[in-house]
Structure formats: structure tokens, C-alpha cells
FIDRENDREN-588148 format. One line per 4 residues: number of its first residue (from 1); their letters; for each residue x, y, z of C-alpha. Coordinates in pm, whole numbers, plus 50000, padded with zeros to 5 digits. Layout:
NUM) a) X Y Z  ... $
REM end
This chain:
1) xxxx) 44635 50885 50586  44995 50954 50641  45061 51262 50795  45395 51505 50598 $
5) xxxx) 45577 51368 50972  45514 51016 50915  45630 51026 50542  45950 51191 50668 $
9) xxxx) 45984 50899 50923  45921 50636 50703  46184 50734 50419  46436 50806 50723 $
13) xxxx) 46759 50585 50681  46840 50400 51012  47167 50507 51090  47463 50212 51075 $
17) xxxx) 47519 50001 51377  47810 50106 51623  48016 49852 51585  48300 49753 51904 $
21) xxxx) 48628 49631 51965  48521 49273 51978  48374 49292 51604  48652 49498 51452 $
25) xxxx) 48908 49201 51590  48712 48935 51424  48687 49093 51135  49028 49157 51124 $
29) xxxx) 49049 48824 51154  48778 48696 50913  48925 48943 50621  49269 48825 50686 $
33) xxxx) 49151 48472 50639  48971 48534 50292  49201 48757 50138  49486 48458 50244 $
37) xxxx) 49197 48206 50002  49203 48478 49759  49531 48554 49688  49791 48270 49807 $
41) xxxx) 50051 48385 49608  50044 48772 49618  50461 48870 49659  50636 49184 49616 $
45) xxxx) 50588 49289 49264  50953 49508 49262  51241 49373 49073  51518 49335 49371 $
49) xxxx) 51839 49138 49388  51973 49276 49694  51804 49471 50010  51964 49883 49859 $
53) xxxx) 51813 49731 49542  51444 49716 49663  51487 50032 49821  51560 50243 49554 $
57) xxxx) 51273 50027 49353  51026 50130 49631  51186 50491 49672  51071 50498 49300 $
61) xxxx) 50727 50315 49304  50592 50616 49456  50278 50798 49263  50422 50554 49022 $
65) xxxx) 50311 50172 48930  50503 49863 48998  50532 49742 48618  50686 50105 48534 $
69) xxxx) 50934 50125 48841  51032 49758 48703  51062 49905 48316  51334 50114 48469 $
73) xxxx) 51508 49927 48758  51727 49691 48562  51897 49941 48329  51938 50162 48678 $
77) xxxx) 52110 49847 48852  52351 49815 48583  52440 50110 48547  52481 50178 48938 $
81) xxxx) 52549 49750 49068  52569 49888 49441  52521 50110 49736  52841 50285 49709 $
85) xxxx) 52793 50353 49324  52459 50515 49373  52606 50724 49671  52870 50830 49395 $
89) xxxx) 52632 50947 49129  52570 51304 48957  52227 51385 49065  52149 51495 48711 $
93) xxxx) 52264 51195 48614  52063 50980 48843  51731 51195 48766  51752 51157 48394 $
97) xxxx) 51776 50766 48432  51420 50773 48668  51253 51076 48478  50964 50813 48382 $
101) xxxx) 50880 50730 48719  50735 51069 48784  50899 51290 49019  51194 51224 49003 $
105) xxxx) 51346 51515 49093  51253 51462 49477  51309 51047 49421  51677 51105 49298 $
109) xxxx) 51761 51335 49600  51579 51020 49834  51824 50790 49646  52154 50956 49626 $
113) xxxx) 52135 51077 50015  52005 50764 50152  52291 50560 49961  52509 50820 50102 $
117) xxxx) 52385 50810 50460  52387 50405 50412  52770 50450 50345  52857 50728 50630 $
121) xxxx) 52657 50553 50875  52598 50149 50784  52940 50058 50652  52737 50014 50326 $
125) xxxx) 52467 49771 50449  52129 49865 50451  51998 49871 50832  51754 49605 50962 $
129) xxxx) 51528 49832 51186  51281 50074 51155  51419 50326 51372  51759 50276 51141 $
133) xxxx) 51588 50284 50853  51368 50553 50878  51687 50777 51016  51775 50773 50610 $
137) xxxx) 51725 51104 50428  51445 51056 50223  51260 50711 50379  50983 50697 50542 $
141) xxxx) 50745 50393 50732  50578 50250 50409  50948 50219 50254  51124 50073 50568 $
145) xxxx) 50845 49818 50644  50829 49704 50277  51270 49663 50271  51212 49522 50646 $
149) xxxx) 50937 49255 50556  51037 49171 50139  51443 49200 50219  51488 49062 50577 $
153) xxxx) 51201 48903 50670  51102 49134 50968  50733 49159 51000  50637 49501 50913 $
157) xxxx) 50256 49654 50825  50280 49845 50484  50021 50057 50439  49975 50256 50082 $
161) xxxx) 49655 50417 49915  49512 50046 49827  49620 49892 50182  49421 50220 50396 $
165) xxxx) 49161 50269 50169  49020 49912 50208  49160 49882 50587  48843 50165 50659 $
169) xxxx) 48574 49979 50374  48592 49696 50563  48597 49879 50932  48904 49807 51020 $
173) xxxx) 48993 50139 51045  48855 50489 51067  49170 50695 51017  49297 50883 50725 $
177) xxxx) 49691 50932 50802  49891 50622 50715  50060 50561 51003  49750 50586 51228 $
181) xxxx) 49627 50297 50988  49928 50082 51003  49897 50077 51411  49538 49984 51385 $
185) xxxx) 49613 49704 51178  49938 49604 51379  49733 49554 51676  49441 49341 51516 $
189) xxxx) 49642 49093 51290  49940 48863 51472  50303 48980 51330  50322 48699 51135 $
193) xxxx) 50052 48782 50868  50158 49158 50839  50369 49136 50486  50155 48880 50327 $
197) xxxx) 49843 49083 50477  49989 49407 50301  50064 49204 49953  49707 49030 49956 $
201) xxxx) 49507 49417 50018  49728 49581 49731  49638 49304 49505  49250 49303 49608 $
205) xxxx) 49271 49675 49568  49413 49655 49208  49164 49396 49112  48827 49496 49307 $
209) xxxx) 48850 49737 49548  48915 50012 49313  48868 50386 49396  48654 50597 49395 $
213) xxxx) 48404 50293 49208  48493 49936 49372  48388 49635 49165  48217 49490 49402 $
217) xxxx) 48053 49198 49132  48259 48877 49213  48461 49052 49501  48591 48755 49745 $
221) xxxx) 48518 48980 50022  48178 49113 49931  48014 48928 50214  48259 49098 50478 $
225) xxxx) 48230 49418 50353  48003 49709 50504  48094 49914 50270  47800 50081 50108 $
229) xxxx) 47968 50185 49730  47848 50514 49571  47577 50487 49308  47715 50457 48967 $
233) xxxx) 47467 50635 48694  47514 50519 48365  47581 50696 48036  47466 50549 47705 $
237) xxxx) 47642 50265 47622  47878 50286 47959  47930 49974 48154  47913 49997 48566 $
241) xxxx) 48249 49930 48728  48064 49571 48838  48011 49504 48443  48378 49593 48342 $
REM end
């Protein structure tokens, strides 16, 4: 007979394995690798013709999706072709034309000072580093690294919801704040892979790695991950997120 103590013992759940430096690197490595076999030709999804053009497109994207920033950008870019015209707008102006993207009350202020400072400050030319970049009124590290990496070709780590959210599923990470989770993942991956690592994460994260449910049926990465998803209880005639 079991005693009420052994039954307790027996159902305990042993607790996960610590896991070190050396394994987090590798896996760094080993996710990097498959998501590269996964998605070899995740890109920048923003409509862009010029480096102040993919800023205002990302000053827009945010709490907002790619395909709706890029349902607005080209009637924007004609009606403002450069920096200096966009540094000349009517604010009420500028936040009628970008009501869709949500908030745009806060996203037209980004724009119109940022073109402005870009003006003052840059002769009209968007900057080429982060320190410059993130001087602008109204930008912060995820904009400047995805202008710096899509626009100029500087390596740069962007990390969004899709990008941190996986970066800690797959231990790479155990932060929260962004930028806490964009060093992490600067010092594990070589400088080279850090745009096309940040392209390849969003697009796993928009097809699998969903939140809160990830489909985890078919994901490329499923054998990486030590992730343990939340239990899904079905309704009548609902489908799990693995069955959608």
C-alpha cells in the first residue's frame, strides 16, 4: 500500500532542467539554423522606396499589421513624396490620412517631429546610427534597427511581440522588456544573421508560434522547442489551434 506521502511523491512534477550558457548558445545557434530552412525568403513586409519612407511605414505598423500600414502608405507617399513635405504637414492633416492604422494621434506627432528633427538636424537625410536615430522625437530601438538593417544594411536585432515572445519559448531568453531581449539575442547570434533572424521569428510567429495558443502541429521548430503550450479544452465542435 501506498502511503497519502508516497501518492503525493509520485504525482510530483520534476521540476525543468537548469539549463547554462553553453546550451542557450547552441540553441541559439540550432534555431537560427532551422528557422533560416524554414523561411529563406522572409523580407521586410513594409512598402518603402526610400529610407524616411520605411520609417514612417514602421512608425505606423505599430499595434497595427503590416498589410494595413501598406493599405495606407502609398496614398501617404503621394501625397507627402519626401522628408521635407512631411516635416511641412498640418498635423490634422497628417492624422486623418493614418486614422486606420490605430493611434494615430500619437503616430502623426512621431512622424511630423521626426521629419522635422531629420530636417533641423540631418540636412534631410535620415541618419545611419542608432544613437542618431533614436535621438528623433518619437523613435525608438525596434524602429531604428528595422530602418538600420531593411534601409542601410547595418545589422541591427529587431525585437517586437512575435520576435520576444518566441526568443523566451525557445530559452533564448528569460526577459520581458524588449531591449533586454534584443541584447540577449545580439550576443548569441553573429551580426550577420540579426535582420534575417528578426524577419524569419516574425514570420514563424505569424504562422505557428501564435499567442497565447501556438500551433505547435507541423511547427519546423517543434523539436527545439521546450516550450510546454497551455492545455487547450475543447468546446463542441471547436478545433484546437494544432487542428486549425
Amino acid at each position: 500500500m501506498v502511503s497519502r506521502m508516497g501518492k503525493r511523491q509520485a504525482t510530483r512534477k520534476s521540476p525543468r532542467p537548469r539549463r547554462g550558457a553553453a546550451w542557450v548558445r547552441e540553441q541559439a545557434l540550432r534555431v537560427n539554423a532551422a528557422l533560416a530552412k524554414a523561411y529563406p525568403e522572409a523580407h521586410c513586409w513594409l512598402y518603402f522606396r526610400s529610407p524616411h519612407e520605411l520609417l514612417v511605414a514602421t512608425i505606423l505598423s505599430a499595434q497595427c499589421t503590416d498589410a494595413r500600414v501598406n493599405k495606407v502608405t502609398p496614398g501617404l507617399f503621394r501625397a507627402y513624396p519626401d522628408v521635407r513635405a512631411f516635416a511641412a504637414a498640418d498635423l490634422k492633416d497628417l492624422e486623418r490620412a493614418i486614422q486606420s492604422t490605430g493611434f494615430f494621434r500619437n503616430k502623426a506627432r512621431s512622424i511630423l517631429e521626426s521629419s522635422k528633427d531629420i530636417v533641423a538636424k540631418h540636412g534631410g537625410e535620415v541618419p545611419r546610427t542608432l544613437e542618431e536615430l533614436t535621438a528623433l522625437r518619437g523613435v525608438g530601438r525596434k524602429t531604428a534597427n528595422v530602418v538600420l538593417g531593411n534601409a542601410f544594411d547595418t545589422p541591427g536585432m529587431v525585437v517586437d511581440t512575435h520576435v520576444g515572445r518566441i526568443a523566451r519559448r525557445l530559452g533564448l531568453t528569460r526577459h520581458e522588456d524588449p531591449v533586454k531581449v534584443e541584447f540577449d539575442l545580439m550576443k548569441l547570434l553573429p551580426p550577420r544573421d540579426w535582420v534575417a533572424f528578426g524577419h524569419r521569428t516574425i514570420a514563424h510567429g505569424r504562422k505557428f508560434c501564435k499567442a497565447p495558443a501556438p500551433r505547435c502541429g507541423g511547427c519546423p521548430l517543434e523539436a527545439l522547442c521546450p516550450h510546454e503550450p497551455k492545455v487547450f479544452v475543447k468546446r463542441s465542435g471547436e478545433k484546437s489551434p494544432n487542428e486549425l
